[in-house]
MARMILO-850373 format. One record per residue (C-alpha): residue number from 0; x, y negated, z negated. Coordinates in pm, whole numbers, plus 50000, padded with zeros to 5 digits. Example, Ala and Ser with C-alpha at 12.3 -4.5 7.8 and 13.67 -1.06 7.14 Angstrom:
BEGIN
k  xx  yy  zz
0  51230  50450  49220
1  51367  50106  49286
END
This chain:
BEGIN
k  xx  yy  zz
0  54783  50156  47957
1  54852  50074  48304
2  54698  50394  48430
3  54348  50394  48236
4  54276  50059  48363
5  54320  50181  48673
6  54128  50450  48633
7  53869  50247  48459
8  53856  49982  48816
9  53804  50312  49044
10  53542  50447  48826
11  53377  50162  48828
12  53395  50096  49202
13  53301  50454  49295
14  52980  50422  49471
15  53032  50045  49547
16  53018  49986  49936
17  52749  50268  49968
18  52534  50157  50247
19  52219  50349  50230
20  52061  50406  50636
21  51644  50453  50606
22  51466  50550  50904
23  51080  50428  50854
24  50847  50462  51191
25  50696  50112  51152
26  50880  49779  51220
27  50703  49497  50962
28  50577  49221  51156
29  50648  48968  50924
30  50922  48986  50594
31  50645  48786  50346
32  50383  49046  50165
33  50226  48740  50069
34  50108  48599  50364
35  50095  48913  50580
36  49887  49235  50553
37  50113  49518  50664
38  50170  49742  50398
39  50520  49831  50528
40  50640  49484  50408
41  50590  49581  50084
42  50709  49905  50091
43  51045  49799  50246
44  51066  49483  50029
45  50875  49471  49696
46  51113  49587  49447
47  51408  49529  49662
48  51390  49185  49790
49  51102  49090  49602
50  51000  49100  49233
51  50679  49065  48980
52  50622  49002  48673
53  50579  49380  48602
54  50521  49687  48797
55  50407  50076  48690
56  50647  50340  48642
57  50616  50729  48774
58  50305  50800  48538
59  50112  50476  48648
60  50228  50244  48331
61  50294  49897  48307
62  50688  49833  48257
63  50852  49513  48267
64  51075  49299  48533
65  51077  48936  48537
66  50885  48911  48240
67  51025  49104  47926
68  50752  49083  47789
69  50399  48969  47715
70  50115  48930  47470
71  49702  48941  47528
72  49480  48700  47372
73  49166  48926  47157
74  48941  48739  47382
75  49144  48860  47736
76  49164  48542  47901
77  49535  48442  47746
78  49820  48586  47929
79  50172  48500  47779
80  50473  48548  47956
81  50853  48614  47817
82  51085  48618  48108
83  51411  48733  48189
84  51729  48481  48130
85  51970  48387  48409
86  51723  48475  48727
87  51827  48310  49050
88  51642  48316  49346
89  51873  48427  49677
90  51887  48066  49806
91  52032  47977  49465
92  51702  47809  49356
93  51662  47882  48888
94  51401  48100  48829
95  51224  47992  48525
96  50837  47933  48442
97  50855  47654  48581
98  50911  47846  48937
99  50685  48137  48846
100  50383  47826  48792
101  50453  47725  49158
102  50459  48076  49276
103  50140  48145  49151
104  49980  47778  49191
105  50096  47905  49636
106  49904  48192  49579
107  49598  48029  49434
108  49624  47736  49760
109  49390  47816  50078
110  49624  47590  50228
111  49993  47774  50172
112  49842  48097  50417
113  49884  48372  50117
114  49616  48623  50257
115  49414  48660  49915
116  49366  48348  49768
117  49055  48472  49580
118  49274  48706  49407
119  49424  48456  49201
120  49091  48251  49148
121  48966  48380  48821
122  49319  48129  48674
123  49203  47876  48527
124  49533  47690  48423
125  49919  47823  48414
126  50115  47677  48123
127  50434  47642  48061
128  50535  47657  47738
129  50914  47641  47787
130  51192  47749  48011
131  51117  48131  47977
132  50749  48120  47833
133  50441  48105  48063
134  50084  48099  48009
135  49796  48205  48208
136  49456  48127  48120
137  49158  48301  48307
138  48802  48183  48313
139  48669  48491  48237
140  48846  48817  48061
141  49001  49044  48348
142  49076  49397  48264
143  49279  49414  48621
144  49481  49126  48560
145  49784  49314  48491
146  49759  49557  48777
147  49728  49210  49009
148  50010  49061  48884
149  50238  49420  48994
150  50075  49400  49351
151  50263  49282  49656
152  50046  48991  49700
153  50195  48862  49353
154  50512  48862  49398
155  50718  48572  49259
156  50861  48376  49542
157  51036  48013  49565
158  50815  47735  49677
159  50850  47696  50073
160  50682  47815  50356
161  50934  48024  50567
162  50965  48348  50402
163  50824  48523  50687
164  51177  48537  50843
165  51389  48430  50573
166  51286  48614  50290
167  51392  48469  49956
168  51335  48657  49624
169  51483  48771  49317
170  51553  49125  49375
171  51887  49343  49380
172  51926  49291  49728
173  51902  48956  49930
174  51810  48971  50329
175  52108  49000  50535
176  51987  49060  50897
177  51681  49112  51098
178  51761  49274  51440
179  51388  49265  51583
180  51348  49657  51765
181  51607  49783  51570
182  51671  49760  51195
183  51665  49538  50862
184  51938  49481  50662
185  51937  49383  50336
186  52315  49379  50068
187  52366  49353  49748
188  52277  49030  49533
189  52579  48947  49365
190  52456  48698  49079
191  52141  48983  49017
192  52027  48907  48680
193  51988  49269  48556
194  52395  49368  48600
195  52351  49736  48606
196  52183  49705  48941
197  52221  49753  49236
198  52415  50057  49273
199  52434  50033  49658
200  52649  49782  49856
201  52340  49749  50112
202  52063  49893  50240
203  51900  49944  50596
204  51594  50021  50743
205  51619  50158  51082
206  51304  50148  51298
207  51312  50457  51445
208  50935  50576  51585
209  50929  50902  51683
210  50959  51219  51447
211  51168  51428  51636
212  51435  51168  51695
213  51401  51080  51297
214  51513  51470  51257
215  51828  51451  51438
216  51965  51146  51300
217  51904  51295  50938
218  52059  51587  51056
219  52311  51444  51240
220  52414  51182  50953
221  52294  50860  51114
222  52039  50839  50840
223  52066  50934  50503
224  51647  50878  50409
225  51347  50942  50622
226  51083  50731  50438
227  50750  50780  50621
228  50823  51191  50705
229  50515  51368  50882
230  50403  51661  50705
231  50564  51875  51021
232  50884  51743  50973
233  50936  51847  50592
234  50773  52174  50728
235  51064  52164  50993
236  51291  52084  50729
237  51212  52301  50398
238  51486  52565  50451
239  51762  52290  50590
240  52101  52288  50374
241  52202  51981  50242
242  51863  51842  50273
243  51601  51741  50000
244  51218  51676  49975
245  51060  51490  49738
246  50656  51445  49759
247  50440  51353  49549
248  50035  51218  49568
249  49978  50840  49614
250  49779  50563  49563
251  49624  50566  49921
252  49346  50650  50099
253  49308  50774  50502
254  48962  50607  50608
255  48753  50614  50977
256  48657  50269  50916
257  48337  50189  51081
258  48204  49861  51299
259  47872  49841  51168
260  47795  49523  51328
261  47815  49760  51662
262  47531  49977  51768
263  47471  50258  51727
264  47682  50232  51430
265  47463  49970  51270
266  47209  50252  51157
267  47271  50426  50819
268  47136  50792  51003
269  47401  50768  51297
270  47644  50669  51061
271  47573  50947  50816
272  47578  51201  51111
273  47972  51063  51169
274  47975  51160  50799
275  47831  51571  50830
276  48052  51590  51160
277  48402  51550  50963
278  48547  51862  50817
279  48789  51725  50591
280  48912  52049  50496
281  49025  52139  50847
282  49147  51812  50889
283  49371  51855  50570
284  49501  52164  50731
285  49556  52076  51062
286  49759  51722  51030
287  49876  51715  50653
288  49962  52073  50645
289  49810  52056  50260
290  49989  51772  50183
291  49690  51578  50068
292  49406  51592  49888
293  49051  51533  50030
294  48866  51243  49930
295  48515  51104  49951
296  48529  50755  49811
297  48777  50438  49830
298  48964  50521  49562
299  49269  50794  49548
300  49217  51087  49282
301  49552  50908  49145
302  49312  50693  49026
303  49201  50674  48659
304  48833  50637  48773
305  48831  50801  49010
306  48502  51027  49089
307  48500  51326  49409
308  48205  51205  49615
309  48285  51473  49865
310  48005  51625  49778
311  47773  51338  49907
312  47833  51439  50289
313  47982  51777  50259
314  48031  51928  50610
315  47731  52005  50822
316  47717  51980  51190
317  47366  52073  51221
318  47242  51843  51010
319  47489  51603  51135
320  47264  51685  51522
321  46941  51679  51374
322  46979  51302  51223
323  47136  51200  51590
324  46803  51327  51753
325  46598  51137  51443
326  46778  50859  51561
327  46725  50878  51920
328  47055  51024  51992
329  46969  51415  52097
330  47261  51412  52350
331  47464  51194  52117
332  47695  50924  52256
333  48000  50806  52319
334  48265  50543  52154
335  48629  50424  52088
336  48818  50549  51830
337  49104  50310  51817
338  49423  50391  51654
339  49813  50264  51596
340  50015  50446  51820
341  50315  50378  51617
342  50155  50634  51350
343  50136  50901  51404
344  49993  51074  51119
345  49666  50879  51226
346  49692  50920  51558
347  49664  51326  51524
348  49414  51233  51265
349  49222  51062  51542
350  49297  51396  51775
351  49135  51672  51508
352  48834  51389  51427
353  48761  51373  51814
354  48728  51762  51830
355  48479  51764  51603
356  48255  51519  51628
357  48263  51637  52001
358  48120  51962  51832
359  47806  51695  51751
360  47785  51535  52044
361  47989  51226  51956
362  48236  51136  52220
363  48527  50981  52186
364  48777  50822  52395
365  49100  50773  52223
366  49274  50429  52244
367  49644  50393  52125
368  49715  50062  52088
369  50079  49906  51939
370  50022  49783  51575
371  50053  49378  51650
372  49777  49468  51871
373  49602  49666  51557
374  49660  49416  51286
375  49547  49145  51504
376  49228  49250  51746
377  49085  49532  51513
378  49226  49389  51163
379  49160  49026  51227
380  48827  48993  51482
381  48689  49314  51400
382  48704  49424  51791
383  48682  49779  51731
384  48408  50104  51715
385  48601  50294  51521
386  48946  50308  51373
387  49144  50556  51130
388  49395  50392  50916
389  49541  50423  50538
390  49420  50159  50275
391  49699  50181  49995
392  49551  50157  49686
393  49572  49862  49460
394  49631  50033  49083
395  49301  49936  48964
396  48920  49996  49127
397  48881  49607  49083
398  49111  49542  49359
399  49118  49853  49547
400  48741  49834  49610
401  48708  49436  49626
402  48655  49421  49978
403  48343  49617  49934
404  48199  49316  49702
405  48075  48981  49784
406  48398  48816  49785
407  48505  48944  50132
408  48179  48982  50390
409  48424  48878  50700
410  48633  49161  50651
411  48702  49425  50911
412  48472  49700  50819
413  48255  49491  50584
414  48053  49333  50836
415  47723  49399  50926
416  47667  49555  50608
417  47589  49458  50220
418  47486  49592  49875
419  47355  49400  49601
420  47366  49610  49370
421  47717  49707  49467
422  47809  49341  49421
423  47697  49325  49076
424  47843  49679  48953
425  48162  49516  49093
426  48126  49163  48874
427  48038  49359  48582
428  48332  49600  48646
429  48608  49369  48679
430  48483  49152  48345
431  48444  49508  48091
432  48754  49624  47922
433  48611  49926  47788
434  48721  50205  47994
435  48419  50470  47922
436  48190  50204  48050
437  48420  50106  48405
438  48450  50480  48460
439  48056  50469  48466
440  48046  50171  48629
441  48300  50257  48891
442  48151  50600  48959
443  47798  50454  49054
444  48003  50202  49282
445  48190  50499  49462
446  47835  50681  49547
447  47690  50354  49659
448  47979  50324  49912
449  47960  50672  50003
450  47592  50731  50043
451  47598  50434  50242
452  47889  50578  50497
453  48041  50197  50491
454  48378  50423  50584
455  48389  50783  50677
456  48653  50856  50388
457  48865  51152  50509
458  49204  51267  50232
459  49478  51096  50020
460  49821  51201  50248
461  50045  51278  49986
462  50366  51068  49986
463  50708  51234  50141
464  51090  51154  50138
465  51297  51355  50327
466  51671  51298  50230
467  52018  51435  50238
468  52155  51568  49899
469  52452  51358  49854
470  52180  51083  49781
471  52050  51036  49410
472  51776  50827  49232
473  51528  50839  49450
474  51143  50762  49240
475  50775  50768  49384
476  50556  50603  49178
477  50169  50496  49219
478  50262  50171  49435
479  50312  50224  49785
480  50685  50087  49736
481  50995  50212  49729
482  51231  50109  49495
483  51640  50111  49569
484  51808  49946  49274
485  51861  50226  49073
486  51984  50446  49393
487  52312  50578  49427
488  52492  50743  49697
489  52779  50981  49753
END
């Protein structure tokens, strides 16, 4: 008897004080996706640290995490809300609807610095009906409600102010360590609420920049995930023993954002030259190796409504010269293309995109910049000509392509430009359930945003984990997030 319950401890220990080592190129500037932009806060934390209500699985559905369910009014404006028993926040703080309310009632405040407050506006009131039941009542039906409530921005978080550096959530693993330059450690939540997770002891995110030194340490051991990989490096890596690739297409979308508030940029001909001048196939080639899909709208072919607008502004340097000289341009010009030198996948992006719109007589001059500097002077003031960087997607085209609407005319490649008609396609969008008449509504919103060039857009990089075989569990699923509860290694 002695001897199976022995057995029966190291079975269920094996695995326990795994420590899985990530290397990701990009250090997050701040540890709160709700008051901070960078996507890499999300993908390092939500799921991890952080939870929601629900998220999507692998195929894009709506599964359930803090809430265990929930129930639609007929009219959908009523959200109801079963949660999970015996959730604890890290700092020891109940979880209960009562907490959720205040989570939500921070993300509503213009005061509490959550960086979409106009998300959450359409919530009219948030009940609670008892410990584990809460209500949500919009103002108007929302078919993207759900998909909101699985975004980064809604994550449910404890009421206070500091999460920036002392991250507090509900996930499998609680912060242990920020060493600023070099990593992020996070361990295992002991009084986790689900109690077949985590299967890791800890987990840590090195911040390691440059490809080639990402290669040796997976080869080498010192890192058992590479979570950003270049195309070239799973090239490099294909044929490497004990070594695994997973990739699949995401939910994001590589852009050359445009400063139309800037001449020359502020004219639609110049900025549908910029447009003819991009060969996205070549591009697609050149830095994604194939991994990636070419796109000509906002929205990722991942997407349910999605619609190929590459046909709007399909390659054509001649015509591309011809509307320059219309335009008063016949030796073209010259601008800044401004990119984060911390990725790299944009910054070769940036190289290819300079070669040929030098083929039109659009000169750039290439300025790599840190990505502090990025988020704040291109991201925040709009100081920029031009810029390439990746929008993830947002699961629905209410919230991927709200930016383009009337809600957001400050932001960074929004100004100088507007479309009425846009604006109301995007009301009426949001508001209809029926999905026959979004996917109309959502394809005329596309071509207005493409025939007006507001962005160049240029492919959807497909995602890609690079990892060493002895590690298991690994998902990639529509959300730009990665997951680590259900991970095992060894």
């Amino acid at each position: 008897m002695r001897k199976i319950f022995l057995a029966f401890v190291l079975f269920s220990f094996l695995g326990l004080g795994s420590e899985l080592i990530l290397a990701v190129s990009t250090e997050p500037p701040s540890l709160d996706p709700t008051t901070n932009a960078a996507a890499v806060i999300r993908l390092l934390l939500q799921g991890n640290l952080y939870e929601n209500l629900v998220t999507v699985d692998e195929e894009g559905h709506f599964q359930p995490v803090l809430a265990r369910s929930w129930e639609i009014s007929e009219d959908g404006k009523t959200y109801t809300f079963y949660l999970q028993e015996h959730v604890v926040f890290h700092d020891g703080a109940i979880c209960d609807a009562e907490a959720v309310r205040k989570s939500f009632v921070r993300a509503k405040s213009r005061e509490r610095g959550h960086i979409h407050p106009e998300y959450f506006e359409g919530i009219e009131a948030i009940e609670v009906l008892d410990d584990l039941t809460v209500r949500f009542v919009l103002a108007k039906p929302d078919a993207a409600f759900l998909a909101l409530l699985a975004l980064g921005d809604s994550v449910v978080v404890p009421d206070r102010d500091d999460l920036g550096k002392n991250p507090v959530g509900t996930g499998p693993f609680r912060f242990d360590r920020w060493d600023p330059g070099y990593q992020l450690r996070l361990v295992r939540y002991e009084r986790y609420w689900d109690p077949r997770k985590p299967k890791l002891e800890a987990v840590t995110f090195r911040f390691i920049a440059d490809s080639t030194s990402q290669m040796a340490s997976l080869r080498a051991g010192d890192v058992d995930v590479l979570v950003e990989a270049t195309p070239e490096l799973a090239q490099s890596l294909s044929n490497s023993p004990n070594i695994r690739i997973l990739s699949a297409p995401q939910d994001m979308v590589q852009i050359l954002a445009i400063n139309k508030t800037r001449a020359p940029f502020d004219s639609l001909a110049v900025r549908q030259a910029l447009a003819l001048a991009v060969d996205r196939e070549e591009l697609i080639k050149l830095v994604s190796l194939n991994y990636a899909s070419p796109v000509g709208s906002h929205l990722a072919p991942t997407l349910p409504y999605y619609a190929d607008m590459t046909w709007v502004y399909p390659h054509d340097p001649e015509r591309a010269k011809a509307l320059l000289a219309e335009s008063g341009y016949p030796q073209g010009f010259s601008a800044v293309l401004t990119l984060p030198a911390n990725y790299i996948f944009h910054v070769r992006t940036g190289e290819v995109l300079a070669s040929q719109l030098a083929k039109v007589g659009i000169n750039l001059r290439l300025e790599l910049v840190d990505w502090p500097t990025w988020l704040e002077r291109v991201y925040g003031q709009a100081d920029f000509d031009l810029t390439v960087i990746g929008h993830v997607g947002r699961l629905d085209p209410a919230w991927t392509l709200f930016f383009y609407g009337p809600d957001r005319p400050d932001y960074y490649f929004r100004r100088g430009w507007e479309n009425p008609e846009l604006d109301e396609l995007l009301r009426l969008g949001a508001a209809v359930a029926d999905p026959k008449i979004r996917q109309s509504i959502y394809t005329v919103a596309q071509y207005l945003i493409a025939r007006d060039v507001v962005n160049v857009f240029l492919q959807a990089p497909h995602r890609i984990l690079i990892f060493r075989d002895d590690v298991q569990g690994l998902k990639l699923t529509p959300l730009y997030v990665l997951p680590l509860g259900e991970v095992e290694k060894g």
